[in-house]
C-alpha positions in Angstrom: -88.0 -43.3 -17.2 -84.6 -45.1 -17.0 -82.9 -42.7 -18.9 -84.6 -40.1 -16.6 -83.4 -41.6 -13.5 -79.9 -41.7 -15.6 -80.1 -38.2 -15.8 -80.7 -37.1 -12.5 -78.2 -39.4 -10.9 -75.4 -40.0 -13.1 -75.7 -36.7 -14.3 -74.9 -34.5 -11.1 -72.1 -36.8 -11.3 -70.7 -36.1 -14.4 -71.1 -32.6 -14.3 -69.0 -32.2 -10.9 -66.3 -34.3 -12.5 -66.1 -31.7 -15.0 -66.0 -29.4 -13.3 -63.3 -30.5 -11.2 -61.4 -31.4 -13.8 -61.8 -28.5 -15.9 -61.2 -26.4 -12.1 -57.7 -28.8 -11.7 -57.0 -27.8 -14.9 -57.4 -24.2 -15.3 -55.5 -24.1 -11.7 -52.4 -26.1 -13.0 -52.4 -23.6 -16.2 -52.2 -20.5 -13.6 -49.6 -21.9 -11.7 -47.4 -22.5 -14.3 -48.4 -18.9 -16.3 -47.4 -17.5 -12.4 -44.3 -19.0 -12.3 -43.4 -18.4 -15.8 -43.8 -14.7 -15.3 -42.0 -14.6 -11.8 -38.7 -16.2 -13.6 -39.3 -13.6 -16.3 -39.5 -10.7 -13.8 -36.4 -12.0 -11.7 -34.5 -12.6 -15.0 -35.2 -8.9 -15.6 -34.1 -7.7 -12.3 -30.7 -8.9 -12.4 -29.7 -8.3 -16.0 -29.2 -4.2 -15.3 -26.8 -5.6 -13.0 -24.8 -7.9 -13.7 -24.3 -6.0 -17.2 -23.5 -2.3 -14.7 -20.8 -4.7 -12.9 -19.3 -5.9 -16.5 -18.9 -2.3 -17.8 -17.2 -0.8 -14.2 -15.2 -4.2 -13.8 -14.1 -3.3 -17.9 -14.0 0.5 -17.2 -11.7 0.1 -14.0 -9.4 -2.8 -15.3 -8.7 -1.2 -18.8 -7.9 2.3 -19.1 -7.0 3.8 -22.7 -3.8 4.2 -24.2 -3.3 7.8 -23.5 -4.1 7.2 -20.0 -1.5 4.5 -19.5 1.2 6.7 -21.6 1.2 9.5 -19.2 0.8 7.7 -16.3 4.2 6.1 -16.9 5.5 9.4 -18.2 4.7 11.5 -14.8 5.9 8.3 -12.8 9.3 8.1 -14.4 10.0 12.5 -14.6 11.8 13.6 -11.9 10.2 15.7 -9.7 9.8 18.4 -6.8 11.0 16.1 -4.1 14.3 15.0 -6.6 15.1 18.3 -6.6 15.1 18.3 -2.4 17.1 15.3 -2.7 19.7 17.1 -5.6 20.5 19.9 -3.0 22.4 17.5 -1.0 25.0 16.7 -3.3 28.7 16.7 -2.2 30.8 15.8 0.6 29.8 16.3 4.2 31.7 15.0 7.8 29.7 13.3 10.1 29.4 12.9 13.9 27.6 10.0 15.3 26.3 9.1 18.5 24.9 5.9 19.6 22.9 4.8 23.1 21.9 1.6 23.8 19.7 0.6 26.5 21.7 -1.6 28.5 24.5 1.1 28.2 23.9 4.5 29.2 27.1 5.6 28.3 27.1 7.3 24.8 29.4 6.3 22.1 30.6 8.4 19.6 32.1 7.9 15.8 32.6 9.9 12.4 32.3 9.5 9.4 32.1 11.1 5.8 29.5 10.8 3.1 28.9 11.7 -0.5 25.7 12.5 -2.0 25.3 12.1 -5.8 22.0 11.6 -8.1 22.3 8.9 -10.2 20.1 7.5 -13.2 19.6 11.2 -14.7 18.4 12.9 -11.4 15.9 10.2 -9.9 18.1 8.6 -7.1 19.8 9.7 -4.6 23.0 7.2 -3.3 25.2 7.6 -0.4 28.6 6.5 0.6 29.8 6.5 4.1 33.2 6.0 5.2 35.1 6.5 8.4 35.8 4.4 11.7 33.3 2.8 13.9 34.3 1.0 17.2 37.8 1.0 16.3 36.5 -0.8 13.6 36.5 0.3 9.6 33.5 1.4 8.5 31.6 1.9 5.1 27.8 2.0 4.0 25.8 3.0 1.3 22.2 4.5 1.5 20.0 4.9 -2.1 16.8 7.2 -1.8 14.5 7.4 -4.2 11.2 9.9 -4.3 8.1 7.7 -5.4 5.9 10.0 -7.5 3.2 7.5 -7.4 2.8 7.3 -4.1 4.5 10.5 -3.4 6.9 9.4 -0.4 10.3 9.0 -0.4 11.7 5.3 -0.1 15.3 4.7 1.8 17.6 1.4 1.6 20.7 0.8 4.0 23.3 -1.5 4.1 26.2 -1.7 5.7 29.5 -3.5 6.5 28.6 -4.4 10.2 25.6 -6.8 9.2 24.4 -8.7 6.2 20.8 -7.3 6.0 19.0 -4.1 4.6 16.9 -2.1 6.4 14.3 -0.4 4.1 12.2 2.9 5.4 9.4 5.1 3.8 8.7 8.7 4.6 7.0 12.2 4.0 8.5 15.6 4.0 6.6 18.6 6.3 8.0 21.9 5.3 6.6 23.3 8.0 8.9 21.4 10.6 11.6 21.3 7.7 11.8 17.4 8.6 11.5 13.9 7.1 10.2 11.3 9.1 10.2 7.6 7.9 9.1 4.6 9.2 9.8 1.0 8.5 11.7 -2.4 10.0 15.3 -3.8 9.7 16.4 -7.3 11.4 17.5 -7.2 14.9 20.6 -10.8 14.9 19.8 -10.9 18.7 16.6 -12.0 18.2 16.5 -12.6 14.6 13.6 -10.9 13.8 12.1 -7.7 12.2 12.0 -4.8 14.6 10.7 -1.4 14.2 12.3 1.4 13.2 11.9 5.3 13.3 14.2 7.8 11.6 13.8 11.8 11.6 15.6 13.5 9.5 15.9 17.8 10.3 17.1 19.8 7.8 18.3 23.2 9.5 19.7 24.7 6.9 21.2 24.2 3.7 25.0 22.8 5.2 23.5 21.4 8.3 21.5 18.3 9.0 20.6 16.2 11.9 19.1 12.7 11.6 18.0 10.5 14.7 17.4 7.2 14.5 14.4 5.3 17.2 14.1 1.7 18.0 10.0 1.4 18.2 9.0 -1.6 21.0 6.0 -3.5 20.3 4.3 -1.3 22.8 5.0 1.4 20.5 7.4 3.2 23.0 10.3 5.2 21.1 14.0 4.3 22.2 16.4 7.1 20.6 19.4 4.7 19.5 21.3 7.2 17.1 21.9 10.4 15.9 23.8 12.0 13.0 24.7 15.5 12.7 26.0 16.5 8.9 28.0 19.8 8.1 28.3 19.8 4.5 32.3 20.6 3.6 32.5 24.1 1.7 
């Protein structure tokens, strides 16, 4: 009788705690068999990837022998626009006109220049001479045609100023001009200003270049020009 009443009190008892233990249990088991296969399927997700960035990152950073070879080879063979520069070689006179904007007199100068290609064929230097202001006057310009990035690249210095103003440009045969942009210091303010210069080729013994002082506005002030007649 005792182990009767046991049974049907104790018993009930027993059997929930089993099952809520072997309930807890099985629960915890799921949860970590879930999470288990959720890290698995992110870990999966992202390996395609980060291994697809490693190969482009490898493929784009390290391009084969061969590759490299001719890429230096085209970059250091004169070119189409070396040959434009070449044409120019010899001994022109020069006028020059200046305007200034506080002035609105013109001033006028000349000058001579010689063109030669140096460093077999893939520079082109210039050397001015004459009289400016009353003043002696010699400069030397040194072009170069970038096959890279397929502009050309112009340097200036002079004997009125200490500085170097540096240009880059494009050639449009269809208006048979050069126009380059780029900055040179201004000792008034002692800053970089804007520069503009056009370069028309009219025809092969005549050249005009004008030369633009670009505000921070973005307005165009024509400061210079150059006509060139090449001496025959």
């Amino acid at each position: 009788m005792a182990l009767l009443i046991w049974v049907l009190t104790i018993g009930p008892l027993l059997t929930n705690q089993l099952n809520y233990t072997i309930m807890k249990n099985l629960s915890l088991s799921l949860l970590i068999i879930g999470l288990t296969f959720v890290s698995c399927k992110k870990e999966e997700a992202q390996k395609p990837e980060e291994t697809t960035t490693k190969e482009e990152v490898t493929a784009e950073t390290k391009p084969d022998s061969a590759t490299v070879a001719k890429a230096w080879t085209d970059y250091a063979t004169p070119s189409k626009g070396h040959e434009m520069l070449a044409k120019d070689t010899g001994t022109w006179d020069a006028e020059l006109t200046f305007w200034s904007p506080d002035n609105p007199q013109e001033m006028k100068s000349t000058a001579t220049v010689t063109y030669k290609m140096i460093m077999g064929g893939r520079y082109q230097e210039g050397t001015y001479s004459g009289d400016m202001f009353g003043m002696p006057f010699e400069g030397k310009g040194m072009v170069a045609y970038d096959n890279a990035t397929e502009e050309f690249v112009s340097t200036w210095i002079d004997n009125m100023g200490t500085g170097m103003m540096v240009t880059r440009g494009k050639y449009d045969e269809a208006t048979k001009t050069s126009t380059f942009y780029g900055e040179m210091v201004d000792p008034v303010t002692k800053k970089a200003k804007k520069v503009k210069e056009i370069i028309t080729y009219i025809d092969d013994n005549n050249q005009k270049m004008e030369m633009f002082d670009v505000s921070e506005d973005g307005k165009e002030f024509k400061s210079m020009q150059v006509v060139s007649k090449r001496k025959m």
